[in-house]
PAZAPA-4460 file (N, C-alpha, C; in steps of 0.05 Angstrom, whole numbers, plus 32768, in hexadecimal, padded with zeros to 4 digits):
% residues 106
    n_x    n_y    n_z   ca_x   ca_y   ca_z    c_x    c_y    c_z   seq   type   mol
   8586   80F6   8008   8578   80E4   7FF7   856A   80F2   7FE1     1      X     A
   8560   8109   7FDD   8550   8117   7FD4   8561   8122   7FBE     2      X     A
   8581   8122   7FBF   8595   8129   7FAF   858E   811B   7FA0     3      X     A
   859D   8104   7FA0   8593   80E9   7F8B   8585   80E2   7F7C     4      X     A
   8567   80E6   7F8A   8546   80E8   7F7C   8544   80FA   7F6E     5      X     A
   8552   810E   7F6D   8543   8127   7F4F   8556   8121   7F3A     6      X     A
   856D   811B   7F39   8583   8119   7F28   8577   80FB   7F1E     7      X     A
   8568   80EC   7F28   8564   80D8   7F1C   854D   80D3   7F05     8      X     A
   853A   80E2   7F1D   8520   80ED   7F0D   8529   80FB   7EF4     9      X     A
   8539   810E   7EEB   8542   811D   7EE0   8549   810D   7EC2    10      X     A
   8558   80F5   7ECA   8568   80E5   7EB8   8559   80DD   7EAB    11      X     A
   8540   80CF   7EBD   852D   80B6   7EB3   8514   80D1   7EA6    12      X     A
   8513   80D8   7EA4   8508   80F6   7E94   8518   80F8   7E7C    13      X     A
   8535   80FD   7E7A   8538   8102   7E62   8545   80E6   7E58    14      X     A
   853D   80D3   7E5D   8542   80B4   7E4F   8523   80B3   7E41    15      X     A
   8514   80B6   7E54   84FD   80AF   7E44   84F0   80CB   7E25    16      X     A
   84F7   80E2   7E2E   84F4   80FA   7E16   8504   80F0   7DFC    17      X     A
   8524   80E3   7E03   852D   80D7   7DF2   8527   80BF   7DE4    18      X     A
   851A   80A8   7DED   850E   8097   7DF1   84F4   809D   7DD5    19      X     A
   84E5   80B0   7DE2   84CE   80C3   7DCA   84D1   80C4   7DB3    20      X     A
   84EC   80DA   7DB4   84F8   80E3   7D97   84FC   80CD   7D83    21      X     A
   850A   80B5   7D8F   850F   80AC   7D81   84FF   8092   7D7F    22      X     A
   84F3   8098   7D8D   84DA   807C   7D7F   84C1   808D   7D78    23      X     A
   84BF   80A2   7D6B   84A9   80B7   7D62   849E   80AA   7D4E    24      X     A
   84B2   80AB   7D37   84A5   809F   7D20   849E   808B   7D21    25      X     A
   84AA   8077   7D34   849E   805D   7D31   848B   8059   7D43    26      X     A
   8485   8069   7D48   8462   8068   7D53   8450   8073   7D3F    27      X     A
   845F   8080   7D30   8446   808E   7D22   8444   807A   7D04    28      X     A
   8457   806B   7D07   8456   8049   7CED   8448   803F   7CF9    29      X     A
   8447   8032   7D19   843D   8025   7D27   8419   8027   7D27    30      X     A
   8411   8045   7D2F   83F9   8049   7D2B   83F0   8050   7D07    31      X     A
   83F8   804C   7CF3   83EE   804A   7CDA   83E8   8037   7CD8    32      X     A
   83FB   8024   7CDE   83FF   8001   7CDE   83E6   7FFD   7CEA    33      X     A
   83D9   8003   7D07   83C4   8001   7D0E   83AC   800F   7D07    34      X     A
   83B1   801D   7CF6   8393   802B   7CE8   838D   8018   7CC5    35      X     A
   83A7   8008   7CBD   83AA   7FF7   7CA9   8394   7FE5   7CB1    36      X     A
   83A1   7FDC   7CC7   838E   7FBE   7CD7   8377   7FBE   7CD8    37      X     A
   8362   7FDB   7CD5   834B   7FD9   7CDC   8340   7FCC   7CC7    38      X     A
   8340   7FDD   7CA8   832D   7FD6   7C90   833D   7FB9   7C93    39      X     A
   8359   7FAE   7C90   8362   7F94   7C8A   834B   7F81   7C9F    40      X     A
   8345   7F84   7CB9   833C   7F7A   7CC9   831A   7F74   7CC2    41      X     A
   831A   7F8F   7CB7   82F0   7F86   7CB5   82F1   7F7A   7C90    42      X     A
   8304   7F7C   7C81   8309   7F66   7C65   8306   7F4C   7C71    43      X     A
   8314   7F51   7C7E   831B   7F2A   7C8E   82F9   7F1A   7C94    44      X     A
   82F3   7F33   7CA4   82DA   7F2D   7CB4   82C0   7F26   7C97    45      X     A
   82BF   7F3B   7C8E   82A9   7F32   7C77   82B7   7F1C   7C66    46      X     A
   82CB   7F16   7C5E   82D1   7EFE   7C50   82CC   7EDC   7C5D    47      X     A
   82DA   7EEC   7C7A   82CD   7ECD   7C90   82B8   7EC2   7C85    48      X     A
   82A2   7EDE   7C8F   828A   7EDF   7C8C   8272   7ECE   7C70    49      X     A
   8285   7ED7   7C5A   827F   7ECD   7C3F   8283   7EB6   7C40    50      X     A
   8298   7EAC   7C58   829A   7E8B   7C56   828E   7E79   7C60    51      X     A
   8290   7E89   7C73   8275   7E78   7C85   8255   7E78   7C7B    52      X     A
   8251   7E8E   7C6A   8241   7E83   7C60   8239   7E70   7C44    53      X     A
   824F   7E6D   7C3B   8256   7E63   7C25   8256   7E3E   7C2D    54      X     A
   8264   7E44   7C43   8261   7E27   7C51   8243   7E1C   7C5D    55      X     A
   823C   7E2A   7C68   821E   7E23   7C6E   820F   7E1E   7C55    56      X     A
   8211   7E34   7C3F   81FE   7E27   7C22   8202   7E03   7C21    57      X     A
   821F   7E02   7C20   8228   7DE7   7C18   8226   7DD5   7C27    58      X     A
   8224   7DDD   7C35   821C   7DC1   7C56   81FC   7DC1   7C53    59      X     A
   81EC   7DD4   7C48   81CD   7DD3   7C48   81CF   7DC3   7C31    60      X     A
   81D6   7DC3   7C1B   81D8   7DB7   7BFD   81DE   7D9C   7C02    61      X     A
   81EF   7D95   7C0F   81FA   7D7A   7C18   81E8   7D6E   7C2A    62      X     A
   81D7   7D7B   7C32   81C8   7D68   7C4B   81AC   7D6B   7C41    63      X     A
   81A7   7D74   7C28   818E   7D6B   7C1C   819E   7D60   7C05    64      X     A
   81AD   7D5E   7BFF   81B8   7D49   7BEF   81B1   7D2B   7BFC    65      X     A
   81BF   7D29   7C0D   81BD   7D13   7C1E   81A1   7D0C   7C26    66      X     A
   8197   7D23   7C30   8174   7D15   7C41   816B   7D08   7C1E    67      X     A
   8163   7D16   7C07   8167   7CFF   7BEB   8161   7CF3   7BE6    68      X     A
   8183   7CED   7BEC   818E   7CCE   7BE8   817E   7CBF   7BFC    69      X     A
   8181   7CC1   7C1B   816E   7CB5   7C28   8154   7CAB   7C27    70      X     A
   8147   7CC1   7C19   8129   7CC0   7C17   8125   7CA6   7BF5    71      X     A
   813D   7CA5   7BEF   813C   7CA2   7BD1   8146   7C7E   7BDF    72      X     A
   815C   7C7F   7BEC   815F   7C60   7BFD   8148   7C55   7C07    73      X     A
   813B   7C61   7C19   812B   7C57   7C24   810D   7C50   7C08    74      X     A
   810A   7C5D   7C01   80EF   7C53   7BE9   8106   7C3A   7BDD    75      X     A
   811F   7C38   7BD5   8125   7C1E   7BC6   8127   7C0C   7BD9    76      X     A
   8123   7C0D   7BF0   812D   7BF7   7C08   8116   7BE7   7C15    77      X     A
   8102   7C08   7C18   80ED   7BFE   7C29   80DF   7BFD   7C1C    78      X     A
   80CD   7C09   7C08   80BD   7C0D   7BFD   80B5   7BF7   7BEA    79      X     A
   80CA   7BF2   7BDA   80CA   7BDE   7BBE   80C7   7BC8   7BC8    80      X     A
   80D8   7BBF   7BD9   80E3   7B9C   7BDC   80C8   7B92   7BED    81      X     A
   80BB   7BA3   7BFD   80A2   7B9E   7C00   808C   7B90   7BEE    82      X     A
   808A   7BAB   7BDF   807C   7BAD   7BCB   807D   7B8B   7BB3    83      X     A
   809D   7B95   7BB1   809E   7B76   7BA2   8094   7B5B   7BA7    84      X     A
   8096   7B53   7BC1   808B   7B3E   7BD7   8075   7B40   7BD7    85      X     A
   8064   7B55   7BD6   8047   7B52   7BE0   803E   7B48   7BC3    86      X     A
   8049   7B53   7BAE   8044   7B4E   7B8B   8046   7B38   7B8D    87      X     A
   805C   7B25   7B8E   806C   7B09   7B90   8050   7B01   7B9E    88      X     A
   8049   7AFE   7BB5   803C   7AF1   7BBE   801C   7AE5   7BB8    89      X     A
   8011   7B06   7BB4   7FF7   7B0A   7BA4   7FF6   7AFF   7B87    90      X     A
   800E   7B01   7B76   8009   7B00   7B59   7FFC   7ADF   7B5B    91      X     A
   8002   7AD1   7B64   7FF2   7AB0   7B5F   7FE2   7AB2   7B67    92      X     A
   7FDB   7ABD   7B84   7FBB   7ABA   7B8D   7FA7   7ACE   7B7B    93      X     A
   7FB5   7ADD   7B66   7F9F   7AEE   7B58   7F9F   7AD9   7B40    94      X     A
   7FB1   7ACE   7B3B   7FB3   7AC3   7B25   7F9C   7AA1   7B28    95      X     A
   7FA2   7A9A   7B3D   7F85   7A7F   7B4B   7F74   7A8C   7B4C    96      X     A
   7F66   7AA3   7B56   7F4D   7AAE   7B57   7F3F   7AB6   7B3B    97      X     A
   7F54   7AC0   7B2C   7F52   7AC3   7B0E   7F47   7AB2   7B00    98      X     A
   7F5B   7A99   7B02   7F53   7A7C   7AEB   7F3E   7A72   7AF9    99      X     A
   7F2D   7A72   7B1C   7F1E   7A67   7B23   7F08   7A7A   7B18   100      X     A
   7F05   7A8F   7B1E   7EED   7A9E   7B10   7EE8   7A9A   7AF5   101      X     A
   7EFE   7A91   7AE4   7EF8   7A90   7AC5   7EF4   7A76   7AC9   102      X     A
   7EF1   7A5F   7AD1   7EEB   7A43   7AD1   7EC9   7A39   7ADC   103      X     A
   7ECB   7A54   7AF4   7EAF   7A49   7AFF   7E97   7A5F   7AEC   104      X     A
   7E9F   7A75   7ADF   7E92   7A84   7ACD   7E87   7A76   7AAF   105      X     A
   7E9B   7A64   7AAC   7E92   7A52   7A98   7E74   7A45   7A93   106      X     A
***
């Protein structure tokens, strides 16, 4: 059995030396290709980076845009129509207190 096993060992030894040779260079494309990847990889990363923050400015811009408008809704909603009603209501009773003071001043 021991016949068999070195002659085999032997083979699978020089399959793989051959194996080497001829995938040499394309390891050594292979690992350039991966020394390429690095700077391409941290470009990527700071550009992400620039976007995400670029997106956050604009989502802050947009959401005080909006609070605003809100703050700017609510004074025409709540604020005024109040306001107008309580005017509406008062303007005659200032206006009777008015003509009564100028009638009993007489």
């Amino acid at each position: 059995m021991r016949r068999r096993i070195r002659p085999a060992v032997r083979r699978w030894g020089v399959v793989i030396e051959d194996n080497w040779r001829m995938t040499r260079n394309d390891a050594r494309k292979a690992f350039l290709i991966a020394l390429l990847a690095i700077p391409i990889s941290l470009a990527v990363a700071i550009c992400l980076g620039l976007v995400i923050i670029a997106v956050i400015t604009v989502l802050a811009i947009v959401i005080a845009v909006l609070c605003l408008v809100c703050v700017v809704l609510a004074i025409v909603l709540v604020i005024i129509p109040p306001a107008l009603l309580i005017g509406l209501i008062f303007a005659p009773l200032y206006y009777a207190v008015w003509v009564l003071r100028r009638r009993l001043t007489r």
